[in-house]
C-alpha positions in Angstrom: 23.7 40.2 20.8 26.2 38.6 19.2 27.4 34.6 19.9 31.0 34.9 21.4 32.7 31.9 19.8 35.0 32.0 21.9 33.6 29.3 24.3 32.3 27.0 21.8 35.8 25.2 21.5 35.1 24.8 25.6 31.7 23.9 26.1 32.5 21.5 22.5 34.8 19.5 25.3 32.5 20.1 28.2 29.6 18.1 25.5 32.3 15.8 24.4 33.3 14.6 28.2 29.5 13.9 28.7 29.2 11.8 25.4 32.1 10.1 26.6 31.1 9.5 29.8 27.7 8.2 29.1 29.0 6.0 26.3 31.4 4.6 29.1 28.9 3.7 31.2 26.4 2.0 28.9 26.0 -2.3 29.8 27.4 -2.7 26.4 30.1 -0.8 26.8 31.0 -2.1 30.4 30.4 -6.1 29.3 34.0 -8.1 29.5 32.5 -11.5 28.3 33.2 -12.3 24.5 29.5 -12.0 23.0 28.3 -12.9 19.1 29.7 -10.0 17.8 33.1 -11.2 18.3 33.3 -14.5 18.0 34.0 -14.3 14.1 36.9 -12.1 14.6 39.7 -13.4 12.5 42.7 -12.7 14.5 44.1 -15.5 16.9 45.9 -13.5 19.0 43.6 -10.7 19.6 40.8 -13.3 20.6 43.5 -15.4 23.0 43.6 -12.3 24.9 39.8 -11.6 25.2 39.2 -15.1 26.2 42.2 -14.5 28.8 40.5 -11.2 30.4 43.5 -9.0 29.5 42.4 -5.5 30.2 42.6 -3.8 26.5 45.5 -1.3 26.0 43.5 1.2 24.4 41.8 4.0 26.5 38.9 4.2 24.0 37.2 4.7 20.1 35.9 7.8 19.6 31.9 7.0 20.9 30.0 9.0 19.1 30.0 6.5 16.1 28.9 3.5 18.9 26.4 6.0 20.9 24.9 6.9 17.6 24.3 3.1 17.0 22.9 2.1 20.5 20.2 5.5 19.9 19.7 4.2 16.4 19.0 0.6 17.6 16.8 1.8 20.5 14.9 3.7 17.2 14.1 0.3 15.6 13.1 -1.0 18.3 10.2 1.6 18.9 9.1 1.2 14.9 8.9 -2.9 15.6 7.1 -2.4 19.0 4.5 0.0 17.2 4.1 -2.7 14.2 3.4 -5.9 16.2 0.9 -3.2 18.5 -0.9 -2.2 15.4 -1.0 -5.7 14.1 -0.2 -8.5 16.6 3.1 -9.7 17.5 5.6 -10.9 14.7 8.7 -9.5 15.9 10.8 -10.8 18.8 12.8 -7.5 20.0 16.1 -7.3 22.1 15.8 -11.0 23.2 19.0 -12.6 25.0 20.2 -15.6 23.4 22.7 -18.5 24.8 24.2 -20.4 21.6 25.4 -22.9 24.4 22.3 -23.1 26.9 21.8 -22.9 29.3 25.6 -22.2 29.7 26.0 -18.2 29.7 29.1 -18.2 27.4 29.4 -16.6 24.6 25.8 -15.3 24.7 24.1 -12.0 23.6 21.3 -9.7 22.6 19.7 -10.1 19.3 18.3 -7.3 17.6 14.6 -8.9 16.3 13.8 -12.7 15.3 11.1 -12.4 12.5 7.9 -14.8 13.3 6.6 -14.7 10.1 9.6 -15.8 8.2 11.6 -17.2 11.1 14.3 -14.9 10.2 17.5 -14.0 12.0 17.7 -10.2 12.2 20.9 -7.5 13.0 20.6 -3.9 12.3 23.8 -2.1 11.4 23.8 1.6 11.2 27.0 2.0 9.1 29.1 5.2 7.8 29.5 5.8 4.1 32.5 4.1 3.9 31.3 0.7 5.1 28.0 1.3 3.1 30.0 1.7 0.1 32.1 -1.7 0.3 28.5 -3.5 1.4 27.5 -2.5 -1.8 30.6 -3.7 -4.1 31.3 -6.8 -1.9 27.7 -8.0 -1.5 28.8 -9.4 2.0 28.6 -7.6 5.3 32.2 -9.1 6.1 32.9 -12.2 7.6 32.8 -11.4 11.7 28.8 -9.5 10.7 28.1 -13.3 8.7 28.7 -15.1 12.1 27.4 -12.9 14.7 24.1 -13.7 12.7 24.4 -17.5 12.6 25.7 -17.6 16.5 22.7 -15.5 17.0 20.8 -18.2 15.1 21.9 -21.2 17.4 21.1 -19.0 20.0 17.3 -19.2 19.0 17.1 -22.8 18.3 18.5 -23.6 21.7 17.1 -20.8 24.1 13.9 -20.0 22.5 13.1 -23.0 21.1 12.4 -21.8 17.2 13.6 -22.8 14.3 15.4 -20.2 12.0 15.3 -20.4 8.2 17.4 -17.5 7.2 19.7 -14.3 9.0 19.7 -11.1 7.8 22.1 -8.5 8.4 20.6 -5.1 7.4 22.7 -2.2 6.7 21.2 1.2 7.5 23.2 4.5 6.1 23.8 7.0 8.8 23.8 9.5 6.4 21.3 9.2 3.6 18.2 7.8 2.9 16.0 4.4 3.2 16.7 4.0 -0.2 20.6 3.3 0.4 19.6 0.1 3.0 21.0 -2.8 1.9 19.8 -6.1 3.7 22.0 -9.1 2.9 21.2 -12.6 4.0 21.7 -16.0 3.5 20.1 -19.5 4.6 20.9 -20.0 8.0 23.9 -22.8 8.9 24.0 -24.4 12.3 27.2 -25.9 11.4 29.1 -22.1 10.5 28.2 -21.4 14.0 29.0 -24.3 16.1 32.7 -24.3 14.5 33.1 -20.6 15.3 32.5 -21.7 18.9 34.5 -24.5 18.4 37.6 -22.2 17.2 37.1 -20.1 20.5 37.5 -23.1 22.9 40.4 -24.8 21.3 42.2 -21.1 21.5 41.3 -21.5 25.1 42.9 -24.5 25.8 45.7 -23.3 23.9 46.1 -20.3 26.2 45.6 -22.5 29.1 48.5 -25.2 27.9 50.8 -22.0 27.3 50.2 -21.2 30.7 49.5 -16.8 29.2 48.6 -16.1 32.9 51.9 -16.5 34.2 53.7 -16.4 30.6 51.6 -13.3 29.0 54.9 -13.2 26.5 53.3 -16.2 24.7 50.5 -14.5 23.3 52.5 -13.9 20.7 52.5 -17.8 19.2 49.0 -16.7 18.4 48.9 -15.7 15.0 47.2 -12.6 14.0 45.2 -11.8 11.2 44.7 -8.0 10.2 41.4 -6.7 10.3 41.1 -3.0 11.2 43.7 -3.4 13.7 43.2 0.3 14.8 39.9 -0.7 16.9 41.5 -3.5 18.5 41.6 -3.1 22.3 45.2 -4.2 22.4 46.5 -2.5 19.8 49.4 0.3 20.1 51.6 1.1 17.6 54.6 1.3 19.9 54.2 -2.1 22.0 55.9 -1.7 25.2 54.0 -4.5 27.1 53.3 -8.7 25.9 49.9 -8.0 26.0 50.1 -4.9 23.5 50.5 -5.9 19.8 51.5 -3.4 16.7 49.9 -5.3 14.5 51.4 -7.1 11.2 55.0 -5.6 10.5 54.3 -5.4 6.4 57.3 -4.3 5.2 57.1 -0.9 2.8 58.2 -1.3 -0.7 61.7 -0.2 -1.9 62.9 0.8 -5.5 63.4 -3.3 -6.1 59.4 -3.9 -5.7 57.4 -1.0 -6.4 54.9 -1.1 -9.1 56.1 0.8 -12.2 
């Protein structure tokens, strides 16, 4: 017989609405509560906001890129499971962390603490793209830096250990082991307590402003570009205070382009 592809395109969707759906769904997905992986975010403004509890603009990223992480991180958790099985436990998997305990803000899940070297672990599972500027920058980018030393303080003061160093380890979704790149770097109690410190004196700045009931004053926040495309406020034709279009940069003219 032969395939009629005529309903791929169809049942394509039909798969596409399930990934969705399920991607939707997930805890991580659903969380609302700033977490390590944000608090190094550069941008002001887009922080303000998150702190606030406005309800992002955006209806969603593609998920297969995210779904494909959360399988992916599920993966390594199975190969360190088997390890400390096989040879007794040196791995802490998936253990929640409160970088302000026993206060719950600002805390999160990290990836694996390693015993042995009392070591700060977070897996990345990045495109080629990202692999490819890992590679030439030697730094996993400055938000990655201090998830992994808020994730740090979240060990001393939850679990009680005392980390040494944090890796962040880059994994090539397409490729081989051989492209991995693991940066890290001695871990620095003070990186993470002023990242925490930059979050709560943008909340009593958005509490002085009054955002609630002046959500037009977000915008004395100032922003700072950083892949302004994932934001969850950001829409390139703002028709709301709590929608930003990002920096205006202004496009060369025949008086400033490059010869």
């Amino acid at each position: 017989d032969t395939l009629d592809l005529a309903i791929a395109p169809s049942f394509k969707d039909e798969l596409v609405g399930m990934l969705r759906e399920y991607s939707d769904n997930r805890p991580r997905s659903r969380q609302t509560s700033i977490g390590p992986s944000e608090i190094g975010h550069p941008c002001d403004r887009r922080m303000a906001m998150r702190l606030a509890g406005v309800e992002g603009a955006k209806s969603g990223d593609d998920p297969l890129p995210s779904t494909i992480g959360s399988w992916a991180h599920t993966g390594m958790e199975e190969v360190l499971t088997g390890y400390n099985e096989r040879h007794g436990e040196r791995f802490l998997i998936e253990q929640k962390v409160y970088p302000l305990h026993p206060a719950p803000a600002y805390s999160g899940t990290m990836d694996c603490y390693d015993l042995a070297n009392d070591a700060v672990i977070d897996w990345k599972f990045a495109g080629a793209t990202k692999m490819t500027a890992i590679r030439r920058d030697r730094h996993p980018g400055e938000v990655y830096r201090v998830q992994s030393h808020v994730y740090g303080l979240g060990c001393e003061r939850t679990l009680g250990l005392s980390p040494k160093t944090v890796h962040v380890v880059f994994w090539p979704r397409a490729g081989f082991t051989t492209g991995a790149v693991d940066w890290s770097e001695p871990y620095d109690r003070d990186l993470a307590v002023k990242a925490i410190e930059r979050l709560d004196s943008l909340l009593l700045m958005a509490d002085d402003l009054k955002v609630e009931q002046h959500p037009e004053r977000f915008a004395l926040f100032p922003l700072s570009p950083l892949q302004c495309e994932y934001c969850p406020f950001f829409a390139p034709n703002p028709t709301s205070p709590t929608e930003c279009g990002g920096p205006q940069i202004p496009q060369p003219n025949s008086s400033t382009r490059d010869n």
